[in-house]
mmCIF file as Biopython writes it, N, C-alpha, C and O atoms, coordinates in Angstrom:
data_model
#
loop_
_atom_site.group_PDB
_atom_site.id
_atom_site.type_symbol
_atom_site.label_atom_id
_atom_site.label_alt_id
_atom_site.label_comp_id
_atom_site.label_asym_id
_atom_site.label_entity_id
_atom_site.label_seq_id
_atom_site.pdbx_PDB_ins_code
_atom_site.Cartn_x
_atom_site.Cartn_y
_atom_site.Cartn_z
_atom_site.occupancy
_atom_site.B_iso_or_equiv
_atom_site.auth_seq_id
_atom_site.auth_asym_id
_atom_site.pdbx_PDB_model_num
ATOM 1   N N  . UNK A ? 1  ? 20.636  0.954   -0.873  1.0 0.0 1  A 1 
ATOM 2   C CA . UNK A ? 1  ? 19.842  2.149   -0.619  1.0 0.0 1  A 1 
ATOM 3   C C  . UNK A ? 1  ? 18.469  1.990   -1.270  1.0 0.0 1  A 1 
ATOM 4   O O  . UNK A ? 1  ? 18.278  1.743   -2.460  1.0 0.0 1  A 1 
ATOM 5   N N  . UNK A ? 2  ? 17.333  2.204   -0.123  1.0 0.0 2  A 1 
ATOM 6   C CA . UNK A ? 2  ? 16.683  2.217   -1.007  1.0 0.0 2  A 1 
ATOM 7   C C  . UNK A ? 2  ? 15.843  3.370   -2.212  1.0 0.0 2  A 1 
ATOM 8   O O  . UNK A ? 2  ? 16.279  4.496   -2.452  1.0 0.0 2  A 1 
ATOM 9   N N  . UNK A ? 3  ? 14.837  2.896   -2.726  1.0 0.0 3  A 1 
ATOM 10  C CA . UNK A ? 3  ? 14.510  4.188   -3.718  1.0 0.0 3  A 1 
ATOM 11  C C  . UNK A ? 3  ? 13.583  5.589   -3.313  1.0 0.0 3  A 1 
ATOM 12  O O  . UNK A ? 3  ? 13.096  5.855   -2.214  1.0 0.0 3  A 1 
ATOM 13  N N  . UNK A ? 4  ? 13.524  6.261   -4.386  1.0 0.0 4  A 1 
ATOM 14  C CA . UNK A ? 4  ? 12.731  7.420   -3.523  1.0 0.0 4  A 1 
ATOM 15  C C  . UNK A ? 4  ? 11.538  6.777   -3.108  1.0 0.0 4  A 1 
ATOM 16  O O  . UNK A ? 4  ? 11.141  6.635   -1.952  1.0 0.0 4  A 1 
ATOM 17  N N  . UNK A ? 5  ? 10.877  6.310   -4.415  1.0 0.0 5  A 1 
ATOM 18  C CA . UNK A ? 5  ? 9.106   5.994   -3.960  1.0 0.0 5  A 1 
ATOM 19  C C  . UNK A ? 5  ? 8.852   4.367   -2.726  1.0 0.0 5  A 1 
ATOM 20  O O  . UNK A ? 5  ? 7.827   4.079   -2.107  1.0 0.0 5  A 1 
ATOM 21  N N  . UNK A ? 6  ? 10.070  3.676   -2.744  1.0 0.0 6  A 1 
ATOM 22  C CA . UNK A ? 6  ? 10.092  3.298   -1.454  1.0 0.0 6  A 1 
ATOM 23  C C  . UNK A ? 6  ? 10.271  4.089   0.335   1.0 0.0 6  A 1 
ATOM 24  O O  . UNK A ? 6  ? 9.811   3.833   1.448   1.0 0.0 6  A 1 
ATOM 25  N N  . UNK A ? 7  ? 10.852  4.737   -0.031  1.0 0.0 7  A 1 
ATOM 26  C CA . UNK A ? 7  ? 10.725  5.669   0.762   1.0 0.0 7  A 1 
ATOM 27  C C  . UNK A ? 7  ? 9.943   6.533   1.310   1.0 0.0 7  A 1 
ATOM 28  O O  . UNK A ? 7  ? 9.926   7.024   2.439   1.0 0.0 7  A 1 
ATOM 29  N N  . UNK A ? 8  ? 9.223   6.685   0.295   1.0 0.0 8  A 1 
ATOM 30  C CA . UNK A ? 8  ? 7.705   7.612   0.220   1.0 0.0 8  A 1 
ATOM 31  C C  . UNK A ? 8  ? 6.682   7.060   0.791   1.0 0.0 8  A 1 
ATOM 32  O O  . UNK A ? 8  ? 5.850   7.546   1.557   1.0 0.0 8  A 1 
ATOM 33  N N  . UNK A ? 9  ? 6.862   5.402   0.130   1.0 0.0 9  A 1 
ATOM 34  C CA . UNK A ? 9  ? 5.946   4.232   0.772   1.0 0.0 9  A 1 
ATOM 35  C C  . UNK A ? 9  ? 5.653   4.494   2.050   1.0 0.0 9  A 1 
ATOM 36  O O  . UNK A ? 9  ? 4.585   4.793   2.583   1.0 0.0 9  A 1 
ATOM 37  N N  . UNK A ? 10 ? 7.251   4.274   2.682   1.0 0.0 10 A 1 
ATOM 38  C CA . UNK A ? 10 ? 7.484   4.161   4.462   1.0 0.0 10 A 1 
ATOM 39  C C  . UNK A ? 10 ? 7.182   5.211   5.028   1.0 0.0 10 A 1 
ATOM 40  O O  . UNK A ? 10 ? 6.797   5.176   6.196   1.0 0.0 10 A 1 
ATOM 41  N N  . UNK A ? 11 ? 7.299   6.544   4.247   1.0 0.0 11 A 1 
ATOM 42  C CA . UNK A ? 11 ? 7.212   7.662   5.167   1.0 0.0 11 A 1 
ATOM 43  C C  . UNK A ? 11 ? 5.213   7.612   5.360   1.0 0.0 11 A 1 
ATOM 44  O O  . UNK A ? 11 ? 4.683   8.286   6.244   1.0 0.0 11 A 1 
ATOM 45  N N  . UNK A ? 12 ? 4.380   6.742   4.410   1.0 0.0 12 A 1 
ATOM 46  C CA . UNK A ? 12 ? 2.829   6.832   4.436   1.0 0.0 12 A 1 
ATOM 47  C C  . UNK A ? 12 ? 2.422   6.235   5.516   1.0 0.0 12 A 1 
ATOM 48  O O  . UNK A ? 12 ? 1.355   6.481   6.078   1.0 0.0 12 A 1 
ATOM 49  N N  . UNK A ? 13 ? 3.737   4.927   6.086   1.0 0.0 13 A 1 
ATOM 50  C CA . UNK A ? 13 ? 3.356   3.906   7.399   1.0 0.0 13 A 1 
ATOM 51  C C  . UNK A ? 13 ? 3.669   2.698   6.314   1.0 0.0 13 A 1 
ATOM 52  O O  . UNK A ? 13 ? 3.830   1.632   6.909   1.0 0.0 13 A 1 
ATOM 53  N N  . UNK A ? 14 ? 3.762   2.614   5.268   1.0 0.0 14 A 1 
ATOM 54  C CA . UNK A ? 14 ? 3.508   0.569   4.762   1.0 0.0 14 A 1 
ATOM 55  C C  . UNK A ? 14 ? 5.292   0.714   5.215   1.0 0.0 14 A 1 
ATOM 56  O O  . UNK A ? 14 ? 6.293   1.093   4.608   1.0 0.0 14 A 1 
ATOM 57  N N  . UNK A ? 15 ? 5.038   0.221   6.511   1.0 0.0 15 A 1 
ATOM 58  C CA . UNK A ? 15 ? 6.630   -0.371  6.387   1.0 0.0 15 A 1 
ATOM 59  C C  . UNK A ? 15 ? 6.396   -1.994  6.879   1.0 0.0 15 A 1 
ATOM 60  O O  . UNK A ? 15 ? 5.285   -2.521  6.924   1.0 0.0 15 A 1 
ATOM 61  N N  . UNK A ? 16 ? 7.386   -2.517  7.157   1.0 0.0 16 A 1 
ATOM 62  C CA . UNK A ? 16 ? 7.495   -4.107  7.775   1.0 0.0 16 A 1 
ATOM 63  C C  . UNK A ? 16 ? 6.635   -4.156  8.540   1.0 0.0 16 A 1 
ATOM 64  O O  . UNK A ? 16 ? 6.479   -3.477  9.554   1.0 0.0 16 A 1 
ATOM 65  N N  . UNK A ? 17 ? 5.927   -5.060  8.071   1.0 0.0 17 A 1 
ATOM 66  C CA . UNK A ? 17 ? 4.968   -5.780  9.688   1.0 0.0 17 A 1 
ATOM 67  C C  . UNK A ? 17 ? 3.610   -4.880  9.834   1.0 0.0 17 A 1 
ATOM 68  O O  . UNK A ? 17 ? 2.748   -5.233  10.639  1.0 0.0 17 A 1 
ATOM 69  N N  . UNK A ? 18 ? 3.476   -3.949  9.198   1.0 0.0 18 A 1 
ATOM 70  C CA . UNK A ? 18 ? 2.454   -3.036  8.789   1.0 0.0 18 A 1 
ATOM 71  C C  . UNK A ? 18 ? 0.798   -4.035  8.169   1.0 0.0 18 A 1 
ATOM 72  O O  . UNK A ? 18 ? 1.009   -5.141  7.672   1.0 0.0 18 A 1 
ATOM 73  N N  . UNK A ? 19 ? 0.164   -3.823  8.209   1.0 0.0 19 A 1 
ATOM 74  C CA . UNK A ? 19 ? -1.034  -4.286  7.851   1.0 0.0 19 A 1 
ATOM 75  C C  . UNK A ? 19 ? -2.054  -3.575  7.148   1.0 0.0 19 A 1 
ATOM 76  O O  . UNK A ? 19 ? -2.767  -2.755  7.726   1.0 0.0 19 A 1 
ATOM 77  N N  . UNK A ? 20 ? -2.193  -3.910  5.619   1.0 0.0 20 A 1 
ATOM 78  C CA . UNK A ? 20 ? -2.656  -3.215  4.397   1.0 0.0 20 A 1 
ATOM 79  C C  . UNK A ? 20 ? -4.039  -4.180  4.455   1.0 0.0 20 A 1 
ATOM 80  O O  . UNK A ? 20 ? -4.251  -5.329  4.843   1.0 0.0 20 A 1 
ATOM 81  N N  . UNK A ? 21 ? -4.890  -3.082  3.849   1.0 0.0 21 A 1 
ATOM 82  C CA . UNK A ? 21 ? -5.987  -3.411  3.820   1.0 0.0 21 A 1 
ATOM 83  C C  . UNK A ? 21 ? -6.780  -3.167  2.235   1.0 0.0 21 A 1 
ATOM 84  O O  . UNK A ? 21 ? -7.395  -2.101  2.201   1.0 0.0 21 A 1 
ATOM 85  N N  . UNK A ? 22 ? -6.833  -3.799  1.243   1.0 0.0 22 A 1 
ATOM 86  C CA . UNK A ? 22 ? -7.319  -3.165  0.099   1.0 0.0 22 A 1 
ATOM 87  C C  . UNK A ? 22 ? -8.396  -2.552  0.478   1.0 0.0 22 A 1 
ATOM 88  O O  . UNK A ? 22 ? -8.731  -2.975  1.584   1.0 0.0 22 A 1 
ATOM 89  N N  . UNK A ? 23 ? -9.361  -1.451  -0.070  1.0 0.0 23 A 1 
ATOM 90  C CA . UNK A ? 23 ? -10.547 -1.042  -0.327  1.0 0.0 23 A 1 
ATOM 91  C C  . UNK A ? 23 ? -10.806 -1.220  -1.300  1.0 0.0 23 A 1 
ATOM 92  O O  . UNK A ? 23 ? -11.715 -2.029  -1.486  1.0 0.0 23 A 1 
ATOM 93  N N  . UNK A ? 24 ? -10.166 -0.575  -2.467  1.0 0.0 24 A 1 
ATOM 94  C CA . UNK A ? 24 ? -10.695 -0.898  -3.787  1.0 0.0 24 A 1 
ATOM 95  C C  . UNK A ? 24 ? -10.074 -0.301  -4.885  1.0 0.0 24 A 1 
ATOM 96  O O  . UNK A ? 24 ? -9.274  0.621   -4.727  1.0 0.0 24 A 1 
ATOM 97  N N  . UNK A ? 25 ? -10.286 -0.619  -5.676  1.0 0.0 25 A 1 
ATOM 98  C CA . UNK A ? 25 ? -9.688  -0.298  -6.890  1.0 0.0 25 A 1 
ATOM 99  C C  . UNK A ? 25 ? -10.159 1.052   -7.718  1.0 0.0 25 A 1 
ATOM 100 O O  . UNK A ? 25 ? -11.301 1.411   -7.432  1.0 0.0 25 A 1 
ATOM 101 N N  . UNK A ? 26 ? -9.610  1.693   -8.496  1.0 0.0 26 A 1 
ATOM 102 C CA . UNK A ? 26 ? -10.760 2.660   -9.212  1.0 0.0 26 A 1 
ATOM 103 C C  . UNK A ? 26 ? -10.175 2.066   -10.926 1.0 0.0 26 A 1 
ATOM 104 O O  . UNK A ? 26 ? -9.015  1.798   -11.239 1.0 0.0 26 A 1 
ATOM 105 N N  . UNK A ? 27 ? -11.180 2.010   -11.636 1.0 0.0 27 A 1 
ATOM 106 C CA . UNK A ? 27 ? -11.279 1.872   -13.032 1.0 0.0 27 A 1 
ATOM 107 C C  . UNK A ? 27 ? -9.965  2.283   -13.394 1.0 0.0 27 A 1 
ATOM 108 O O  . UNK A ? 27 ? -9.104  2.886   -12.753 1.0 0.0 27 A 1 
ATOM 109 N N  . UNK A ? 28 ? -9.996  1.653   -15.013 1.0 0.0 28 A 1 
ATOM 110 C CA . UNK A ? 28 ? -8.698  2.225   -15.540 1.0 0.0 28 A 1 
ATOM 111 C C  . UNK A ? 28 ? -7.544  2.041   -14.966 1.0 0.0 28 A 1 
ATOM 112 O O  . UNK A ? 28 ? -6.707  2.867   -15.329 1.0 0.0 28 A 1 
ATOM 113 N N  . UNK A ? 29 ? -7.250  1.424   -14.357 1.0 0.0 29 A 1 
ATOM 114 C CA . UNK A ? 29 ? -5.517  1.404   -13.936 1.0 0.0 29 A 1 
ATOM 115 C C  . UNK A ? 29 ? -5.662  2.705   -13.387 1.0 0.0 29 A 1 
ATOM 116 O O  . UNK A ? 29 ? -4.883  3.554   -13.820 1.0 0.0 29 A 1 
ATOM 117 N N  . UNK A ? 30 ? -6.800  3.177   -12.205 1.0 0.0 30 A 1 
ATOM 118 C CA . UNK A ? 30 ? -6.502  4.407   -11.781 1.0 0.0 30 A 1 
ATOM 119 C C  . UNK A ? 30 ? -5.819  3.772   -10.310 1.0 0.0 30 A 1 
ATOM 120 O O  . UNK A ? 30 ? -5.491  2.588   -10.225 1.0 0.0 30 A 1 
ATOM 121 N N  . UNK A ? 31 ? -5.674  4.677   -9.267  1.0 0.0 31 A 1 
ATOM 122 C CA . UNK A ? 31 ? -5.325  4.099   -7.926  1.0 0.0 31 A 1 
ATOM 123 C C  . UNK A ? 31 ? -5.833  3.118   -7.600  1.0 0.0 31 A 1 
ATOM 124 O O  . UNK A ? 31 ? -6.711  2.522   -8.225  1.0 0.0 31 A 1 
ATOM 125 N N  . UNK A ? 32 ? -5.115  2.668   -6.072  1.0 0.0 32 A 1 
ATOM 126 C CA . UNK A ? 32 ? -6.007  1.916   -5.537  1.0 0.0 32 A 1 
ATOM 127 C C  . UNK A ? 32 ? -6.330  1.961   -3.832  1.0 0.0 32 A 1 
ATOM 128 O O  . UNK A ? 32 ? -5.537  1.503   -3.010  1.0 0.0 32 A 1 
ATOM 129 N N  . UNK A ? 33 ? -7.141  2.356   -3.608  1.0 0.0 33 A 1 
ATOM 130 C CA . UNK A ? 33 ? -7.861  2.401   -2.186  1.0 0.0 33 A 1 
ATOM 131 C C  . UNK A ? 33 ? -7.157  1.554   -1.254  1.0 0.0 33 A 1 
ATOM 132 O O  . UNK A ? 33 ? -7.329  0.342   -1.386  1.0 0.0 33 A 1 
ATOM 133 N N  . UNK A ? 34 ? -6.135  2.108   -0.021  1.0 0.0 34 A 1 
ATOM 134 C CA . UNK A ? 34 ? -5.447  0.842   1.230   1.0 0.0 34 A 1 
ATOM 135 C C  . UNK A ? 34 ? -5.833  1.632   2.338   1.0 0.0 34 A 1 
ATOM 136 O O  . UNK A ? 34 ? -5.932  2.858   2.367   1.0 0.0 34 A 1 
ATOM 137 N N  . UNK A ? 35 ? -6.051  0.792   3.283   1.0 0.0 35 A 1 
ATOM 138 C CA . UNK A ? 35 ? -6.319  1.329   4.479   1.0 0.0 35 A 1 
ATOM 139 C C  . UNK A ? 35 ? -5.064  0.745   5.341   1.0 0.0 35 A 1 
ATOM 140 O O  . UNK A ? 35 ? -4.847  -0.445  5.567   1.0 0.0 35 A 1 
ATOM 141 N N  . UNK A ? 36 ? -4.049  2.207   5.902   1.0 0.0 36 A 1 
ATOM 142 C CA . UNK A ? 36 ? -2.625  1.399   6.538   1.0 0.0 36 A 1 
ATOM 143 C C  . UNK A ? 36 ? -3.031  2.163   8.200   1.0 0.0 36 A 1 
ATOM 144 O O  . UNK A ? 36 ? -3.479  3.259   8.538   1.0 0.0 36 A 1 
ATOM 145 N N  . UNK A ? 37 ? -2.613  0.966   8.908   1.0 0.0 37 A 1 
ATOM 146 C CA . UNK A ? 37 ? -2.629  2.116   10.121  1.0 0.0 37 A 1 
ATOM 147 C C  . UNK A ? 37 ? -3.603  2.911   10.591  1.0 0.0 37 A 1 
ATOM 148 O O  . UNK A ? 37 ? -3.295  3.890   11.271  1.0 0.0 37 A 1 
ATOM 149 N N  . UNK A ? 38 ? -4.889  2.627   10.315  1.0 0.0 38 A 1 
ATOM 150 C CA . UNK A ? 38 ? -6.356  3.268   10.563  1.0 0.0 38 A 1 
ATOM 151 C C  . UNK A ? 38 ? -6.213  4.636   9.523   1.0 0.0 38 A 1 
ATOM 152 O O  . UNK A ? 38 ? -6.816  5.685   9.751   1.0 0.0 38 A 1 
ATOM 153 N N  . UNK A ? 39 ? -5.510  4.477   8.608   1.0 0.0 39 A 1 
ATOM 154 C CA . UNK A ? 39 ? -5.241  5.732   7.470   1.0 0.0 39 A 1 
ATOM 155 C C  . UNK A ? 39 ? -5.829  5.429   6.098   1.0 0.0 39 A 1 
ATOM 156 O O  . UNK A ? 39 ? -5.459  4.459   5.436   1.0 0.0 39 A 1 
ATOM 157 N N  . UNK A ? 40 ? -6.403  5.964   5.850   1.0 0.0 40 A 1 
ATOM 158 C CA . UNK A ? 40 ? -7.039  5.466   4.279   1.0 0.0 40 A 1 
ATOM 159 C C  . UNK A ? 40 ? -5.896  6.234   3.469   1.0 0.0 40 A 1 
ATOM 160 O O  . UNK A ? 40 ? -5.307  7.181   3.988   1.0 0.0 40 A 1 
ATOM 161 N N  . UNK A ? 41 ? -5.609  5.794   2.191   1.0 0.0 41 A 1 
ATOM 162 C CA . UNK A ? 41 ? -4.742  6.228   1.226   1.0 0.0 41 A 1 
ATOM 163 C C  . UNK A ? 41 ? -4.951  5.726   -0.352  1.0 0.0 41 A 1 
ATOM 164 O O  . UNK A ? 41 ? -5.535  4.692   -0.675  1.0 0.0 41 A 1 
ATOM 165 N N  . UNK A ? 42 ? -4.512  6.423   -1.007  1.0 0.0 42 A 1 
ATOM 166 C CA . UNK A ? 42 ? -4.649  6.282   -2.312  1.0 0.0 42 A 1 
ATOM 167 C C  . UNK A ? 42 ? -3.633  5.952   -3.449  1.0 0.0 42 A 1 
ATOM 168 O O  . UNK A ? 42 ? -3.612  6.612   -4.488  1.0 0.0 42 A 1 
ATOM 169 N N  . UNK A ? 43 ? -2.778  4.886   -3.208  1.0 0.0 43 A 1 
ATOM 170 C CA . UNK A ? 43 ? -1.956  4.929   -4.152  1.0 0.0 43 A 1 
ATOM 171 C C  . UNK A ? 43 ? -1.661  4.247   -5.495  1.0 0.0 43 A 1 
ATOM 172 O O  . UNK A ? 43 ? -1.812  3.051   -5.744  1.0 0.0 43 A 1 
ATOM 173 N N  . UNK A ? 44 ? -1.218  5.206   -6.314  1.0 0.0 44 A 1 
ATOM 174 C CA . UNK A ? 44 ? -1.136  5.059   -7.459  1.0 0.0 44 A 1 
ATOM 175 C C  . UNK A ? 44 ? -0.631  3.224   -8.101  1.0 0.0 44 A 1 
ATOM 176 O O  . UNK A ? 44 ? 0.341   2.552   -7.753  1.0 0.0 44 A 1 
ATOM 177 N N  . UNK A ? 45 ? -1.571  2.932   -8.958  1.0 0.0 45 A 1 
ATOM 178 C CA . UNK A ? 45 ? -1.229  1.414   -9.148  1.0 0.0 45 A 1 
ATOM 179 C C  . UNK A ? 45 ? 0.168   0.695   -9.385  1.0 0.0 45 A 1 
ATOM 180 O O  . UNK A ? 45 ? 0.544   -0.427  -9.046  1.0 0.0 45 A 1 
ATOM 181 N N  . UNK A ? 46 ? 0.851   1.773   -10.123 1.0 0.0 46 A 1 
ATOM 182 C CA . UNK A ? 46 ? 2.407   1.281   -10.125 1.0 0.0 46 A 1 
ATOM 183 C C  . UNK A ? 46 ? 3.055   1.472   -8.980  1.0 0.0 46 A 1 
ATOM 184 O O  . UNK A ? 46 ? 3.996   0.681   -8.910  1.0 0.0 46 A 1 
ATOM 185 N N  . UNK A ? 47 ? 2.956   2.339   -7.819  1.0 0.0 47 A 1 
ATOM 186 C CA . UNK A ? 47 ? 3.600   2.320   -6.897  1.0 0.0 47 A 1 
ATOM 187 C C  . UNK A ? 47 ? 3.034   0.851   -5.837  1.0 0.0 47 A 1 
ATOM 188 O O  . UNK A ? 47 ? 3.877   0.104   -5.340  1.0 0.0 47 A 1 
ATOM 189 N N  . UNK A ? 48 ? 1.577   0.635   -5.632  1.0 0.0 48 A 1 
ATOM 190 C CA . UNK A ? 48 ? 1.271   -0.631  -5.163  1.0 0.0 48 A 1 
ATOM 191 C C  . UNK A ? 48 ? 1.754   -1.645  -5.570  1.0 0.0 48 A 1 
ATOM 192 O O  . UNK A ? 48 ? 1.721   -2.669  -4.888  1.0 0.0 48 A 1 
ATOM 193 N N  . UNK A ? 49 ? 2.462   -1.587  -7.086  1.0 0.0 49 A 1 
ATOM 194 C CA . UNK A ? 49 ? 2.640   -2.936  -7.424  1.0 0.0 49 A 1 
ATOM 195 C C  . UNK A ? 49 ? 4.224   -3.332  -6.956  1.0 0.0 49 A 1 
ATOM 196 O O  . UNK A ? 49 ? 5.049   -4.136  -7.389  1.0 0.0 49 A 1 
ATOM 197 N N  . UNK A ? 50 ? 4.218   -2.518  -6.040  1.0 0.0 50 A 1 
ATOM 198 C CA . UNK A ? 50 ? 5.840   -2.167  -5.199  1.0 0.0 50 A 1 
ATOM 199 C C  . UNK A ? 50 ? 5.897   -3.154  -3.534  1.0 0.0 50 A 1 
ATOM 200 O O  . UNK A ? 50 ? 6.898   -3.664  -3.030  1.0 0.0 50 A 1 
ATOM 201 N N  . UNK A ? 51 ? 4.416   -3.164  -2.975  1.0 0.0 51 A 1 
ATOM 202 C CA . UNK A ? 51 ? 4.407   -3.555  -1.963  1.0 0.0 51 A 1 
ATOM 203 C C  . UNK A ? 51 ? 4.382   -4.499  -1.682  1.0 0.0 51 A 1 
ATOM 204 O O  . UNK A ? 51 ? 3.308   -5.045  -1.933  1.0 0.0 51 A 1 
ATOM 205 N N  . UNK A ? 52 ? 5.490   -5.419  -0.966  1.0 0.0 52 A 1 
ATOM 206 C CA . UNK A ? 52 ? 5.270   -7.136  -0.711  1.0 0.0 52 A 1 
ATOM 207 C C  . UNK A ? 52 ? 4.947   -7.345  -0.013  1.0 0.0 52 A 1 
ATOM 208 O O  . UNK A ? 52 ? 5.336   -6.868  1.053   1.0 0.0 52 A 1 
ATOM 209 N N  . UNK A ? 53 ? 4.003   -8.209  -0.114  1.0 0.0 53 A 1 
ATOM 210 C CA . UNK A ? 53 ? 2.844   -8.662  1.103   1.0 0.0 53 A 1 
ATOM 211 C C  . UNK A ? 53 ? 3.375   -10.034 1.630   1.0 0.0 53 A 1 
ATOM 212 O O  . UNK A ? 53 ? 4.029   -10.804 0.926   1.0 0.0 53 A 1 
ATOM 213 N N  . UNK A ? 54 ? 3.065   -10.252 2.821   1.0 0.0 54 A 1 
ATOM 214 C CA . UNK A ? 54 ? 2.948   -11.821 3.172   1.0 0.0 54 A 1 
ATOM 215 C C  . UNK A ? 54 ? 1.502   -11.817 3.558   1.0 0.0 54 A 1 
ATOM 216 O O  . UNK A ? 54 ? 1.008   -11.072 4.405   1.0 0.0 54 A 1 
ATOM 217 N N  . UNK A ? 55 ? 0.756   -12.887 2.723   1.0 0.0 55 A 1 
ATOM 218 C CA . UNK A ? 55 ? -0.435  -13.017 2.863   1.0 0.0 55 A 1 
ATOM 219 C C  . UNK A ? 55 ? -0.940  -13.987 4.015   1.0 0.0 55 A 1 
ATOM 220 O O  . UNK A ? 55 ? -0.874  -15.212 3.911   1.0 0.0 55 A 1 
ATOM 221 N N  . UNK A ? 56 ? -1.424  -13.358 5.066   1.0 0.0 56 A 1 
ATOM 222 C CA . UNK A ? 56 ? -2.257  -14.240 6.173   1.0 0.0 56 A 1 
ATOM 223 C C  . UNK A ? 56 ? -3.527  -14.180 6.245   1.0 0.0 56 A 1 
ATOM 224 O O  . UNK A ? 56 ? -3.832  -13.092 5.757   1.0 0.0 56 A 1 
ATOM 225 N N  . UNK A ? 57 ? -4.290  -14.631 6.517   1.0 0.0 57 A 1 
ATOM 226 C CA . UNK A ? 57 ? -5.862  -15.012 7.198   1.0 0.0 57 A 1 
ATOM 227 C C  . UNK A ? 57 ? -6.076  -14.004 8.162   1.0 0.0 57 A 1 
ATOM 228 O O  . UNK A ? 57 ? -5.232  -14.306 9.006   1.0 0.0 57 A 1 
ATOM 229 N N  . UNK A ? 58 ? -6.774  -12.804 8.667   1.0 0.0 58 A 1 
ATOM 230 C CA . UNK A ? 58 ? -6.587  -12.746 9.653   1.0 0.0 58 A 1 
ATOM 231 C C  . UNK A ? 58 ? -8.497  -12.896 10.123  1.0 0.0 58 A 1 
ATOM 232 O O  . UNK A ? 58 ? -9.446  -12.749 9.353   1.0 0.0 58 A 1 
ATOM 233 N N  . UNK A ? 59 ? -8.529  -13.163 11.327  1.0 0.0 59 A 1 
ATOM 234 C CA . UNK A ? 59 ? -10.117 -13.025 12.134  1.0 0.0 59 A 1 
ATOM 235 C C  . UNK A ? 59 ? -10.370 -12.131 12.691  1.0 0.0 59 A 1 
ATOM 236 O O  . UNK A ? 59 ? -11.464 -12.038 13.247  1.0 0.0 59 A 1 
#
């Protein structure tokens, strides 16, 4: 099963096969700026440090 804040993740759109986009960071271990799904979002740095990426190239 998974957890709540995975869950929370999926319900934002970062699910499988999804395509994250950093924007940016804010100071301090504050959030961090993703663009999922033509959606900008803000999530908190410990919950990002949740999301596994497979890293590609894209053009």
């Amino acid at each position: 099963m998974q957890s709540e804040k995975a869950q929370k993740l999926m319900r934002l759109g970062i699910t499988p096969g999804a395509r994250v986009k950093v924007i940016r960071f804010a100071p301090f271990h504050g959030p961090v700026q993703i663009e999922v799904r033509g959606t900008f979002l803000a999530v908190r740095l410990a919950d990002a440090a949740r999301i596994q990426l497979d890293l590609k190239e894209y053009k």
